[in-house]
C-alpha positions, 0 to 999 in steps of 0.5 A: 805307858806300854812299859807300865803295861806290861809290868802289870801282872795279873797277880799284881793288878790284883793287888793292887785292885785289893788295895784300891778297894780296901781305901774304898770300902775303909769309909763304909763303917764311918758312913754306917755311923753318919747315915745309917743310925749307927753309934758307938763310943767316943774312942770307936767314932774317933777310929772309924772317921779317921779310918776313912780319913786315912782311906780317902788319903791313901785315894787321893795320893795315888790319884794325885801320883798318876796325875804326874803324867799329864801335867810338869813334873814340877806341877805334878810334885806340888799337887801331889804334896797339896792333895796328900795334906788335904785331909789336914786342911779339912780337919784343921779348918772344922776348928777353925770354922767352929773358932769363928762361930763361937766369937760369932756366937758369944763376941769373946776372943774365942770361947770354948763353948761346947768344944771342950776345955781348949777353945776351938782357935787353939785346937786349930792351931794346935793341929797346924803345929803338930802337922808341921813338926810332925812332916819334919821330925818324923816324915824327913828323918824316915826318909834318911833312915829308909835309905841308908837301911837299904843300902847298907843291906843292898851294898854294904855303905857304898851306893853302886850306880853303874859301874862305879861305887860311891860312898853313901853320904846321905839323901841328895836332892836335884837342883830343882828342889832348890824352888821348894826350899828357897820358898819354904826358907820364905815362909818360914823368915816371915812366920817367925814374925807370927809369934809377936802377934795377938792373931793371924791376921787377913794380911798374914793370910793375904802374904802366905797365900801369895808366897804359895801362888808364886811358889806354884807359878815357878814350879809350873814352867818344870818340864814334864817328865814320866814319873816313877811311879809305884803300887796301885798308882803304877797300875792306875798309870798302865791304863789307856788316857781315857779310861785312866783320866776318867778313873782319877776323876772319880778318885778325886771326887769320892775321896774329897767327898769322905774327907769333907763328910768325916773330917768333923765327925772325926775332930768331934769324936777325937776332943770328946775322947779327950773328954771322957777319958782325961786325956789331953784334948789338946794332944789328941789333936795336936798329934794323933790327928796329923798322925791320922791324916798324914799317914798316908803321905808317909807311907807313899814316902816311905815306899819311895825311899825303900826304892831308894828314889830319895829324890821322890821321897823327900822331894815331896815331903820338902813340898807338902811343908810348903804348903802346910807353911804357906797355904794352910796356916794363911787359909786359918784365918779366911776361915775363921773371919767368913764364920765370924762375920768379921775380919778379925785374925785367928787369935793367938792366945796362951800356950799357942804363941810358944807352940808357933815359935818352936814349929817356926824356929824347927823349919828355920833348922831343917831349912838350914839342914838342906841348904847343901841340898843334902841331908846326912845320916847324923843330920837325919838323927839330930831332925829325929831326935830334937823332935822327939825330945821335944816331944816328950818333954812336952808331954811328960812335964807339969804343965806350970812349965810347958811354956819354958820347955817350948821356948827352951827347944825353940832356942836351941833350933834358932841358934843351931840353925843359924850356926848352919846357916852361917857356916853354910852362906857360899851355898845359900846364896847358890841355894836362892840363886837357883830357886828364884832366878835359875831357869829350869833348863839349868837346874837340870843339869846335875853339878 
């Protein structure tokens, strides 16, 4: 804590107080639009609630960041991955809640009613899509690109660690990210079986859920750690335990506040934008929400990427997939089933089946990718550019052939990632060694 101290100047505790007040002060004008009488057009609603949204966000990241000095460094990882996705669980849960309403309302399997065009359980389950390629296609890859960007800027495409000079050959994690992705490799086996459902069901959601709890019981026997910390977290980390603990709780607190406050203004405006413009409601919030709400959690990545702590970097955006893949697609029919009043699953209808199948079979792909515990540059641009050919071709071809497109993608990462899978078997069975029965004493200790 001293060391913190004293790397704090004036200069930077102003900024990063500027910073800490601008998050603060970015829910005013949204609160302005619930409270205070004030309207605007769709569009303007849409940027103002997810401003906030993003406010809240960048809060909670670096709450959830200083929070690592009080609890295992491997506890700490998950929290941070959990409370940074938190603004997608909001307002992914605000369509599925208005999902279960409307079978509530109108008994169908999940009638648009006053949503839109697209009926409120596919916009949920639109937004889990696009929240889950959006973490691997863009947030992983970022990563790999940052930091082989500094490097060859800071030493040409050698990484120089103390005296020695080693070839730079990607993003390597510690053993202990082994925990992350032998339980994402978990959850991503079992949700391959989601496609082949009419719904997401309470037993799903009991499976997924129980994945998540095992998960957080393995990372918390992680031995605590000082972490590295960066920004306004490293200024919030340089205060006393009182006044710091203190200081996070408030953080915590407002920032969950205005999420849950904006989250259903903000997917309100964003279907309504659709709406009035002819845009795609389905696109908006398959990805210009997750884009909104996961901003953040980018941004902090990046920022400990270009530090070139990749271990930090991709580390936790490794865990935030565990949770989106474990805990947020099982909480979506708990959900739907208490605004229902029944114990009927999210259902799955249409489009959704392939959208579920393509964001399964890229997590297969990216786990296939890390099974080394190592990503490489080209590795980073296949992620990359697989991502954005789906991308696109989702949004550019005529709708009569969307479904073909998806199944398309879905089998070219299903086959590629189990070629790797294949090719990679001696370090797989390293891989679920470590993750499951490896104690942590051990993990530490780098091969």
């Amino acid at each position: 804590m001293t060391r913190l101290r004293e790397d704090i100047t004036k200069r930077s505790a102003g900024g990063y107080r500027l910073a800490l007040a601008a998050a603060a002060l970015a829910s005013v004008p949204a609160f302005w639009l619930k409270f205070g009488g004030g309207t605007a057009a769709h569009p303007v609603e849409a940027l103002l609630f997810g401003l906030a949204i993003v406010g809240a966000a960048f809060l909670l990241s670096w709450a959830a960041e200083v929070a690592q000095l009080d609890i295992s460094a491997g506890l700490a990882l998950a929290v941070l991955a959990l409370i940074a996705v938190l603004p997608e669980y909001a307002v992914d849960f605000v369509f599925a809640w208005r999902g279960g309403q409307s079978v509530q309302a109108f008994g169908a399997s999940c009638p648009s009613g006053e949503v839109g065009t697209e009926s409120p359980c596919s916009l949920a389950l639109a937004n889990m899509t696009g929240a889950n390629r959006l973490l691997i296609g863009v947030g992983w890859s970022m990563v790999v690109f940052i930091a082989w960007y500094r490097t060859r800027r800071r030493n040409g495409k050698a990484l120089k660690v103390g005296e020695k000079t080693w070839p730079w050959r990607g993003v390597v994690l510690e053993r202990t990210h082994s925990v992350e992705i032998s339980y994402l490799a978990v959850a991503t086996v079992y949700s391959l079986t989601l496609p082949m459902k009419s719904s997401i069901t309470l037993i799903d959601a009991t499976i997924l859920i129980g994945i998540f709890v095992l998960y957080t019981v393995r990372i918390s026997r992680a031995p605590a750690e000082e972490p590295h910390l960066v920004g306004p977290a490293r200024y919030l980390g340089s205060f006393a335990d009182g006044p710091r603990r203190a200081t996070i709780g408030v953080m915590f607190a407002f920032a969950a506040l205005v999420i849950v406050l904006c989250a259903e203004p903000f997917a309100h405006a964003l279907v309504e934008t659709g709406k009035d413009y002819g845009i795609s409601e389905f696109f908006l919030v398959q990805w210009l929400a997750p884009l909104a709400s996961e901003a953040p959690e980018f941004i902090v990545a990046g920022l400990f990427a270009w530090r070139l702590n990749t271990n930090s970097a991709l580390g936790t955006l490794v865990s935030s997939k565990v949770n989106q893949w474990t805990l947020l697609v099982g909480s979506l029919p708990i959900v739907f089933a208490i605004a229902s009043g029944s114990l009927h699953g999210l259902p799955i209808a249409g489009t959704q089946r392939e959208e579920i199948l393509l964001t399964a079979a890229q997590s297969l792909f990216a786990v296939a990718m890390l099974v080394n515990l190592r990503m490489s540059l080209a590795e980073a641009g296949w992620i990359f550019a697989l991502f954005a050919a789906q991308f696109t071709a989702s949004a550019f071809v005529p709708e009569s052939l969307h479904d073909e497109v998806l199944l398309i993608n879905s089998a070219i990462y299903l086959i590629v990632g189990l070629m790797l899978l294949a090719r990679h078997r001696g370090e797989m069975r390293h891989l679920v060694r470590d993750g499951f029965r490896t104690p942590y004493a051990q993990l530490s200790v780098q091969e």
